[in-house]
C-alpha positions as CSV (number, residue, x, y, z in Angstrom):
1,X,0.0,0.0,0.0
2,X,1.4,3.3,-1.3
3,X,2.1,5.7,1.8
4,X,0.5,9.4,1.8
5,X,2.5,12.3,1.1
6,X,2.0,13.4,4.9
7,X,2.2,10.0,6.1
8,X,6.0,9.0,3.9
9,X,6.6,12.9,6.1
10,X,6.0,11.7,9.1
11,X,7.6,8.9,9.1
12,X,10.6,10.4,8.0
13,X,10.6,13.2,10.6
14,X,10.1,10.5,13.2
15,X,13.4,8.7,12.0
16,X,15.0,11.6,12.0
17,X,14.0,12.6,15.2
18,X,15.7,9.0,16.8
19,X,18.7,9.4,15.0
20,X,19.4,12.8,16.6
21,X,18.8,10.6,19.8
22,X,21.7,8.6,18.9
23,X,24.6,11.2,18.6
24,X,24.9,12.0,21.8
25,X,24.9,8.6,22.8
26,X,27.3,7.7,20.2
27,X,29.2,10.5,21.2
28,X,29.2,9.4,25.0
29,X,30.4,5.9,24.1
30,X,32.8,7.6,21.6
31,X,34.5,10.2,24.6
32,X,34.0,8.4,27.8
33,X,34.2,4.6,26.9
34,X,36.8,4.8,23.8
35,X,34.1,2.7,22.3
36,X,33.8,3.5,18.2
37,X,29.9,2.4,16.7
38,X,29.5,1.8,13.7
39,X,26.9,0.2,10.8
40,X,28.4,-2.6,9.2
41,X,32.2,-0.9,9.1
42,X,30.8,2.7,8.8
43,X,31.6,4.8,11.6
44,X,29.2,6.8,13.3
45,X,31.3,8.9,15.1
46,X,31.0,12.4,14.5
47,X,28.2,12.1,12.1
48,X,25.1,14.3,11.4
49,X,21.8,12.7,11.5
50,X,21.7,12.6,8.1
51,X,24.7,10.6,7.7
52,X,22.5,8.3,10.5
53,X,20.1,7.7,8.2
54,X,22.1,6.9,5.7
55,X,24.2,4.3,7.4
56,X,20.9,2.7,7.9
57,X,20.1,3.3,4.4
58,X,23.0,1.1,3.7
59,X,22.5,-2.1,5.2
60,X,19.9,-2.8,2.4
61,X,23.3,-3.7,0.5
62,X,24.1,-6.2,3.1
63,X,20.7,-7.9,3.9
64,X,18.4,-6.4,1.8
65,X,16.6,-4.4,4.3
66,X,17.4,-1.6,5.7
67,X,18.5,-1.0,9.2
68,X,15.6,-0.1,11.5
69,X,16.3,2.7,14.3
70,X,14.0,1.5,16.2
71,X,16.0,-1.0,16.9
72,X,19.4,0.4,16.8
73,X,18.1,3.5,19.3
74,X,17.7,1.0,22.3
75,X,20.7,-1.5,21.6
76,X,22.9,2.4,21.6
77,X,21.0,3.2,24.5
78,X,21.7,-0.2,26.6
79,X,25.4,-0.3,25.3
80,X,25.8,3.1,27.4
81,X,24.5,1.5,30.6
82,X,27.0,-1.1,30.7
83,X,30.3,0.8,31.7
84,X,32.1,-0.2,28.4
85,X,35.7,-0.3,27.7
86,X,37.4,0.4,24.5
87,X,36.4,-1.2,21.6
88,X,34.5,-1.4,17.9
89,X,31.4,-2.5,17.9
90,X,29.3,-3.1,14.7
91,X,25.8,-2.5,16.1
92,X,24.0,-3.8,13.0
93,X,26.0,-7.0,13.3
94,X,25.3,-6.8,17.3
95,X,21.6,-6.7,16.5
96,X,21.5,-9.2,14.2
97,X,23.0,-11.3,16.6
98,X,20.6,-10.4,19.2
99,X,17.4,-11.0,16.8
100,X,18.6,-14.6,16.1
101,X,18.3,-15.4,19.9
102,X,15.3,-17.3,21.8
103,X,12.2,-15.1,22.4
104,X,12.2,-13.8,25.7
105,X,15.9,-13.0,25.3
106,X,16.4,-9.7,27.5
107,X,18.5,-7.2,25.3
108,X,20.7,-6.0,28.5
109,X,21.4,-9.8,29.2
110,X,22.1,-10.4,25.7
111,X,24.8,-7.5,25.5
112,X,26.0,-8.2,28.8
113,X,27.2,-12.3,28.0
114,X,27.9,-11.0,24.3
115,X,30.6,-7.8,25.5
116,X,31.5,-9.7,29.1
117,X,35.2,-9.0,28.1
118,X,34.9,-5.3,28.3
119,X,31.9,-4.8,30.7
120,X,32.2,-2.7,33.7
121,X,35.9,-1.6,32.4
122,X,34.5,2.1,31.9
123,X,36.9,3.4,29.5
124,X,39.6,1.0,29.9
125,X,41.8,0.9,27.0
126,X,44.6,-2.1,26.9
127,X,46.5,-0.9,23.8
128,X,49.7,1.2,24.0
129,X,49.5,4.9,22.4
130,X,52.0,5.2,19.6
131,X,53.7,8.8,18.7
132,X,53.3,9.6,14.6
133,X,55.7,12.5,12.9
134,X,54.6,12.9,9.7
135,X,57.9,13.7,7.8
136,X,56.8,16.4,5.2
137,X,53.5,18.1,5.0
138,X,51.9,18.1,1.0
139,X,49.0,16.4,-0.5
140,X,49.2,13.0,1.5
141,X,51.0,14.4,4.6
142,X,47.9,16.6,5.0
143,X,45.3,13.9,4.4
144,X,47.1,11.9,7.0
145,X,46.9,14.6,9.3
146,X,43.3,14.8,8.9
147,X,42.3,11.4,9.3
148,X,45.0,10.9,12.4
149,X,43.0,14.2,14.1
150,X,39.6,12.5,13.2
151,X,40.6,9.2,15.0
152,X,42.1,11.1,17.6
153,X,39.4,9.4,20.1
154,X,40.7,9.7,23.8
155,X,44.4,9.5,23.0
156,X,44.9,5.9,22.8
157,X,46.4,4.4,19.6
158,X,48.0,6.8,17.0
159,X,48.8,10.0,17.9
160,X,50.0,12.7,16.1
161,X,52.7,14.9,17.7
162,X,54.4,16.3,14.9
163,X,55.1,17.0,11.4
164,X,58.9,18.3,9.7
165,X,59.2,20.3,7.0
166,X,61.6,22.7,5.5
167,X,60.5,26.4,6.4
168,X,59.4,28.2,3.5
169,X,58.9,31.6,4.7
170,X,58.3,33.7,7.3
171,X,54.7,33.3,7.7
172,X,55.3,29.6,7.6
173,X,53.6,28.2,10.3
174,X,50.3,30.3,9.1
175,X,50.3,28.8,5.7
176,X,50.9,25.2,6.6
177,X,48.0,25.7,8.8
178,X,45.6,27.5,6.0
179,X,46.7,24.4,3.8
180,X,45.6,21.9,6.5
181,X,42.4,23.8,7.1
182,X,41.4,24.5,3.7
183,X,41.8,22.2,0.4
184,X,40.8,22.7,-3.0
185,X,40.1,19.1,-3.5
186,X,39.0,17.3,-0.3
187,X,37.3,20.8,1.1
188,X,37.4,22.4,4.6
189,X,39.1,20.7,7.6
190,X,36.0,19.7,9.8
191,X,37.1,21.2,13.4
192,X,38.9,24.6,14.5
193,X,42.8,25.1,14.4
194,X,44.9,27.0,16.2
195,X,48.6,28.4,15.7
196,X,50.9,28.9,18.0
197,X,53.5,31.1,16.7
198,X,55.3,31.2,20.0
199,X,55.5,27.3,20.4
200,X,55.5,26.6,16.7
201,X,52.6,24.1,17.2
202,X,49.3,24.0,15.3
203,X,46.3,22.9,17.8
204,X,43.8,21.0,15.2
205,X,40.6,19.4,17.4
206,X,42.3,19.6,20.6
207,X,45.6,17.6,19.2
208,X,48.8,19.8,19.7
209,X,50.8,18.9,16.3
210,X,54.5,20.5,17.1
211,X,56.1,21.9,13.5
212,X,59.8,21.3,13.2
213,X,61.6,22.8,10.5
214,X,64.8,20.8,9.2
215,X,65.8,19.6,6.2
216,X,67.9,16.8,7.7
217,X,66.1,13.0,8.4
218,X,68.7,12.4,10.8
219,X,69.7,15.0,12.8
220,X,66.5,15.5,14.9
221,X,65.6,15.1,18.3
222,X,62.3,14.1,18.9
223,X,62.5,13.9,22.6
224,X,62.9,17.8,23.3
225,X,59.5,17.6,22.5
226,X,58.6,14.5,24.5
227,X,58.3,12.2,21.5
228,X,59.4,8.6,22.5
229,X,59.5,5.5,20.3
230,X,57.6,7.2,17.5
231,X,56.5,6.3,13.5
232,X,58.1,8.7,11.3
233,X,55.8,8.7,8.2
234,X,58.4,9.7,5.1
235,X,55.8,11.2,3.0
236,X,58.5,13.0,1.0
237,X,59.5,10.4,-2.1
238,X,63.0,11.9,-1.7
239,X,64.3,8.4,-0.4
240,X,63.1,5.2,-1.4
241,X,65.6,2.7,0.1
242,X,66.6,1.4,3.5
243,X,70.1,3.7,3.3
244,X,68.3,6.8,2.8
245,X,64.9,5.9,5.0
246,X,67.7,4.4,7.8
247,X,68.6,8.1,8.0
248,X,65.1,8.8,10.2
249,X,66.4,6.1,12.5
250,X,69.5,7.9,13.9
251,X,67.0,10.5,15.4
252,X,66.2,10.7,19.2
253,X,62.7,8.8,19.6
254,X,62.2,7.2,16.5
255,X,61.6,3.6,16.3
256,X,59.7,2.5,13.0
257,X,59.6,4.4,9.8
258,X,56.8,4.0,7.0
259,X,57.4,5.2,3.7
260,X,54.5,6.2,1.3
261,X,55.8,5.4,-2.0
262,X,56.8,1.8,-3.5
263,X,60.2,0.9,-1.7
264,X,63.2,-0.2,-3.3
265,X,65.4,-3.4,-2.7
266,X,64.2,-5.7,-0.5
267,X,61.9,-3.3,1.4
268,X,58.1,-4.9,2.2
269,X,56.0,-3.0,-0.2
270,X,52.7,-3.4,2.1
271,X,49.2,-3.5,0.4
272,X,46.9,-3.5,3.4
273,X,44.5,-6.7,3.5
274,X,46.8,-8.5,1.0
275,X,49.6,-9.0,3.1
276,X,49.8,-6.6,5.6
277,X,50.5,-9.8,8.0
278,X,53.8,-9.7,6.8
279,X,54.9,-6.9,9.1
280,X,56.9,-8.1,12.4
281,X,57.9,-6.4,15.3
282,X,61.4,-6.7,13.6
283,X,60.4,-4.5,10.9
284,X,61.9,-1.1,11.4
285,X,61.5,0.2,7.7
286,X,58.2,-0.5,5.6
287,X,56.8,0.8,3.0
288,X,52.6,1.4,2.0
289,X,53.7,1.0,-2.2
290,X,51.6,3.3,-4.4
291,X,48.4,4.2,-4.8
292,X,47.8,2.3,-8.2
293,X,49.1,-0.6,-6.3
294,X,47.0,-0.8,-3.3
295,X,43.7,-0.3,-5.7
296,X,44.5,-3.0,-8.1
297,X,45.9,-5.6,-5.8
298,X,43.0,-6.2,-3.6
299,X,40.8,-6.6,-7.3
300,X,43.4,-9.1,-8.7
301,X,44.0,-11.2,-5.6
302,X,40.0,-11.9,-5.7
303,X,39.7,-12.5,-9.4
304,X,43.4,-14.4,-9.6
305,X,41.7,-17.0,-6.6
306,X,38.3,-17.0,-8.3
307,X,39.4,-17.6,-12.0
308,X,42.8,-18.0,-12.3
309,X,45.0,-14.9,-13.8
310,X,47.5,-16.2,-17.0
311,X,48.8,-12.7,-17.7
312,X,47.2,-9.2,-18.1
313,X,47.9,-5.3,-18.8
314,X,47.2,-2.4,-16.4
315,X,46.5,0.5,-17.6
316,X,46.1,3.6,-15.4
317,X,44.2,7.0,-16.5
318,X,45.8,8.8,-14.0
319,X,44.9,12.7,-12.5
320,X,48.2,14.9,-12.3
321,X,50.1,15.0,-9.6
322,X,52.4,17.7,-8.3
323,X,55.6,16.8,-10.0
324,X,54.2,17.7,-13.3
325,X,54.6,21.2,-15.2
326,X,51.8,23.0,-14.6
327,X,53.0,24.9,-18.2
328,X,55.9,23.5,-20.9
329,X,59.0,23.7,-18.7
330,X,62.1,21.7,-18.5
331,X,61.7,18.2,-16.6
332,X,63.8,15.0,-16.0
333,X,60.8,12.7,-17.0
334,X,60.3,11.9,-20.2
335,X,57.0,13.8,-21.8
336,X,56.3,15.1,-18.0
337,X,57.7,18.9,-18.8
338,X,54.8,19.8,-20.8
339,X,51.8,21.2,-19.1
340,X,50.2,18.7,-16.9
341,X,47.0,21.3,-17.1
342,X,46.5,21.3,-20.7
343,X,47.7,17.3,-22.3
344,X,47.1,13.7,-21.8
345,X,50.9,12.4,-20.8
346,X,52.4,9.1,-21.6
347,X,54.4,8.2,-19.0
348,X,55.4,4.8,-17.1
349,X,54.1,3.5,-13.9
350,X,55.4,0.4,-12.0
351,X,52.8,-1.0,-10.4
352,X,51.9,-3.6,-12.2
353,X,55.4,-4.8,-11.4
354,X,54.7,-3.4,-7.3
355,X,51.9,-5.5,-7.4
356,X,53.4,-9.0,-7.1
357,X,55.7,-7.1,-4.1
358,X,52.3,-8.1,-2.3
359,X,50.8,-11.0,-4.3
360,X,53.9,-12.9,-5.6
361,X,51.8,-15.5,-7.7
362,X,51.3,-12.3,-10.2
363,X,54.8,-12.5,-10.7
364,X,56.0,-11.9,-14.2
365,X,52.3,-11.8,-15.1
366,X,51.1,-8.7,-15.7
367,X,52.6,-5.1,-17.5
368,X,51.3,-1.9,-17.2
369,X,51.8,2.3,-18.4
370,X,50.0,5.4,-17.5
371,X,48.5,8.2,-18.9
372,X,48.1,11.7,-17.0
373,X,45.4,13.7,-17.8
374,X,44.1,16.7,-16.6
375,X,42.5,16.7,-13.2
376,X,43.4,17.1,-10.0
377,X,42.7,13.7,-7.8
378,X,40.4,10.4,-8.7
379,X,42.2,8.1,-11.5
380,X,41.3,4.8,-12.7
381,X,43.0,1.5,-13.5
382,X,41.4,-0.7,-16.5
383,X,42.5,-4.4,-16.1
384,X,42.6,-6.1,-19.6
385,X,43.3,-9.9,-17.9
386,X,43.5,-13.4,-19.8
387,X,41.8,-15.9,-17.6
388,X,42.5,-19.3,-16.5
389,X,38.6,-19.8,-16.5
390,X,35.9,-18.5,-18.4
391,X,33.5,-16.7,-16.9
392,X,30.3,-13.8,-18.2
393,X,29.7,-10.3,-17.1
394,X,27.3,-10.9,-14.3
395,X,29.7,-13.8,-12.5
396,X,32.5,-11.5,-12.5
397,X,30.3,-8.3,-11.2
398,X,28.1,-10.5,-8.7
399,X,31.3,-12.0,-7.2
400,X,33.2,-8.8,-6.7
401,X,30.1,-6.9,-5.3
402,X,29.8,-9.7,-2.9
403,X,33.4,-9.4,-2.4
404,X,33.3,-5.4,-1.8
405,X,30.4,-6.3,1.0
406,X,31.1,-9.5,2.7
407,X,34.4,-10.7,2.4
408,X,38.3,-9.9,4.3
409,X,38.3,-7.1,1.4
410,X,35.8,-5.1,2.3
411,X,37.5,-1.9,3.4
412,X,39.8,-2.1,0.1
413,X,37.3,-3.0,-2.4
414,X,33.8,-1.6,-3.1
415,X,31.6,-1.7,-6.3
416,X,29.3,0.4,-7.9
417,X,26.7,-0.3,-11.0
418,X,25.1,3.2,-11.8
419,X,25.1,4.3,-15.4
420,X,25.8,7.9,-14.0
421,X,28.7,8.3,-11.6
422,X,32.2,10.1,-12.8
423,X,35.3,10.5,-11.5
424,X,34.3,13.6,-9.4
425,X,31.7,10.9,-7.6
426,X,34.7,9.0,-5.7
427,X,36.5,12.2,-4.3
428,X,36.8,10.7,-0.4
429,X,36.3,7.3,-1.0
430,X,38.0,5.8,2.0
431,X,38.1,2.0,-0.4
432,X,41.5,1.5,-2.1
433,X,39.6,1.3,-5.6
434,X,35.8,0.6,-6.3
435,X,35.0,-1.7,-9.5
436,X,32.4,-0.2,-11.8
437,X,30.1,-3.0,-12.8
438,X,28.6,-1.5,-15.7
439,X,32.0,-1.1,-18.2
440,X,33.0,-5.0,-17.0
441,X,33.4,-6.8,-20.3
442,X,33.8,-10.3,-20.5
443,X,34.3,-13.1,-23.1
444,X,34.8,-16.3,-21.9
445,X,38.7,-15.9,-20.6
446,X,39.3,-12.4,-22.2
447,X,37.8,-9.9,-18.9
448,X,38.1,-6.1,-18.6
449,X,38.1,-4.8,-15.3
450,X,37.7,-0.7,-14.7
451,X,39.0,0.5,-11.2
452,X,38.2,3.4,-9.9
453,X,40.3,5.3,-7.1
454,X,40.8,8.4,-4.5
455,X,44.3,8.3,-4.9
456,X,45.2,11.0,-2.6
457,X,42.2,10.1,0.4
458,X,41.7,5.9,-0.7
459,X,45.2,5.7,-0.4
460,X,45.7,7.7,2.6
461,X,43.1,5.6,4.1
462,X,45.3,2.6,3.3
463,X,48.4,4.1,4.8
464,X,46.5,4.9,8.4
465,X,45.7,0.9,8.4
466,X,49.4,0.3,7.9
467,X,50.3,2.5,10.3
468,X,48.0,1.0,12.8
469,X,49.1,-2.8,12.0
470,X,52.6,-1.8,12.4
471,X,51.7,-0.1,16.1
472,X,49.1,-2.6,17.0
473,X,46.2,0.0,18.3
474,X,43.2,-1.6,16.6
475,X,41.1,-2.3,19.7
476,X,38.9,-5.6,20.0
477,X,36.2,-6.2,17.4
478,X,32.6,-6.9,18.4
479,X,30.7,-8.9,17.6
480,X,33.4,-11.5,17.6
481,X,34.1,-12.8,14.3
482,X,37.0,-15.1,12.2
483,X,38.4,-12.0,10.5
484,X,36.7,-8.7,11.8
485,X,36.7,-5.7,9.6
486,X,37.4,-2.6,11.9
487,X,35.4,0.7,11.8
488,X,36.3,3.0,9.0
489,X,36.3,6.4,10.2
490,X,33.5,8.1,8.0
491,X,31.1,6.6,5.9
492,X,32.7,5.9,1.9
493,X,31.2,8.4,-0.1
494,X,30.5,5.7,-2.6
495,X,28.6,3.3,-0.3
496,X,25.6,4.8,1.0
């Protein structure tokens, strides 16, 4: 039966209404009890109502329904009666849980059996804190800062003390500030910041980032600033290798170093859920590869165990990046002196080679070149593959969109089949690279794949989950599961 205008109104306001219930409950959990909600790995800390909603809106994907509030409201509400300590907890996957139990089942019992690990702990939060310097401050330095602020919670895991740069000019501080708080691309910084001129420190959501100007990886000395066993994150590209990345480890307080560019040598290139169990406590020096390599890995993994990869080309359409002309000027590159703003550039990319860093059965298998055009962030990678196994369109598209939603991939893969969406559509995506179903072609063992990716945000995303494997902050997962997918900090974009 078809719902009245005034009635579909209604109903709507009254949803509305419970999910501005929720935030300051969320928020409660969130600030008191280091516990992070979320909607089938979408975070709903910090969120507008709206973005409520639409988290509900999205579990339609997962069981084709959507997510009632009215039963989400009272499970948030009972969650803050119990004294919780730190964790994630998934409360569609909670409820779900809780609806498959015997009638009669009380939901404060439930919870209580369910969470006993962390019941009563009020706030307690068993993981060390680990210091972060970001080592240079440009496109992904400042995304990194962003997202490090956002998951600031009550201190524990990653925190961000500083960042070192070279000083520009006098007004230095100012500008790096104005850059963090306003971007062309990714829009404003959600929050307030603060400079300090006197103590060279930028305040960004109540976390004190300390500036330090040098120009010299290892000549620094963290602890003046009380920065102990820290993660530098080389965001520069000016060293590649373990000589030159070594460098950071001669400093006072640094312990680990993550570079976020492809390593050379025998440096782990780290795609995160491919083999991001490959990092030990012995690892001093790792590296987050590319962009183009942490979208197209997760994609090929899943179709090289479905149907069996022989060999294949990658082909990225790539947005400019900054070390392009912006007019005809001299440059080292081949073809990349002429204005970045104005042509389509040939150039080369490795990661088709990066990619079997990570997945060493694609070894030998696959080539791959690039082509900059002009725009500023959002590329795409088009996977021309010859399979071991034929396969049609819809196999391909159903098993990667149930890949994207159900599988140990989830945060790195998502899928979209609207005949509308452009690059624009994906600025933010927090996924390393989101398969859109309608340009799949397949014939029998011939398959095209197109990949789309944030390659400044989606990648950045990817480096933070590095950076949290390597420090071991990602607090325990409820419901309990095999293989648990933690909150994402904001809801993809893409998804909902």
């Amino acid at each position: 039966m078809t719902q009245s205008s005034d009635s579909c109104l209604d109903s709507w306001m009254g949803r509305e209404a419970l999910a501005e219930a929720m935030i300051p409950v969320i928020g409660r959990l969130y600030r008191e009890n280091n516990v992070v909600t979320s909607i089938h790995g979408r975070s709903l800390i910090n969120k507008s109502s709206m973005n409520i909603l639409k988290a509900h809106r999205f579990a339609r994907r997962m069981s084709n329904a959507e997510l009632p509030l009215e039963e989400t409201a009272p499970l948030l509400d009972a969650l803050a009666g119990l004294e919780l300590g730190a964790a994630a907890i998934d409360i569609a996957l909670l409820n779900e849980k809780f609806k498959a139990q015997a009638p009669g089942t009380s939901l404060e019992g439930f919870l209580r059996e369910e969470l006993a690990a962390i019941v009563g702990r009020r706030g307690a939060d068993d993981r060390t804190s680990t210091d972060v310097v970001l080592y240079g401050f440009g496109r992904i330095g400042r995304l990194l800062a962003r997202l490090l602020i956002e998951k600031a919670g009550g201190g524990h895991g990653l925190r961000l003390r500083a960042i070192v740069v070279r000083k520009g000019a006098e007004n230095d501080l100012a500008k790096r500030a104005s850059l963090l708080r306003r971007d062309s691309v990714h829009g404003s910084f959600e929050g307030t910041i603060r400079v300090d001129e006197e103590a060279n420190t930028i305040t960004a959501n109540g976390v004190q980032i300390q500036v330090i100007y040098s120009d010299n990886p290892s000549t620094v000395d963290y602890t003046a600033y009380g920065i102990k066993d820290a993660l530098v994150v080389d965001n520069t590209g000016r060293w590649r290798d373990a000589e030159g990345l070594s460098q950071h480890l001669q400093s006072k307080g640094v312990a680990r170093v993550l570079l976020t560019a492809p390593g050379k040598g025998d440096l782990k290139n780290i795609v995160h859920g491919i083999n991001h169990r490959d990092i030990q406590d012995s690892d001093t020096i790792v590296t987050a590869a590319s962009c183009t390599t942490n979208a197209i890995t997760p994609v090929l993994k899943a179709l090289n165990d479905k149907f069996g990869v022989i060999h294949g080309h990658v082909e990225t359409v790539h947005s400019f990046t900054n070390d392009q002309n912006l007019i005809d000027n001299f440059h080292k590159g081949d073809r990349r002196g002429r204005s970045a703003a104005l042509n389509m550039v040939i150039t080369e990319t490795g990661a088709a080679k990066a990619v079997a860093k990570a997945l060493p059965e694609l070894q030998g298998k696959l080539t791959g070149n690039a082509i900059r055009v002009p725009t500023p962030d959002v590329s795409m990678a088009i996977l021309n593959l010859n399979l071991e196994n034929g396969t049609t369109k819809d196999e391909v598209n159903n098993y990667l969109r149930e890949m994207s939603l159900h599988s140990a991939l989830r945060k790195q893969i998502d899928y979209i089949d609207s005949p509308e969406v452009v690059s624009t559509d994906f600025v933010g995506s927090r996924r390393a690279g989101i398969v859109d179903g309608l340009a799949t072609i397949a014939n029998d063992k011939n398959l095209v794949v197109y990949v789309w990716y944030d390659n400044e945000f989606g990648y950045s995303c990817q480096v933070v989950r590095v950076m949290e494997e390597m420090a071991g902050v990602n607090p325990p997962f409820f419901p309990a599961q095999e293989a648990p997918v933690a909150a994402e900090p904001a809801l993809d974009a893409v998804s909902v």
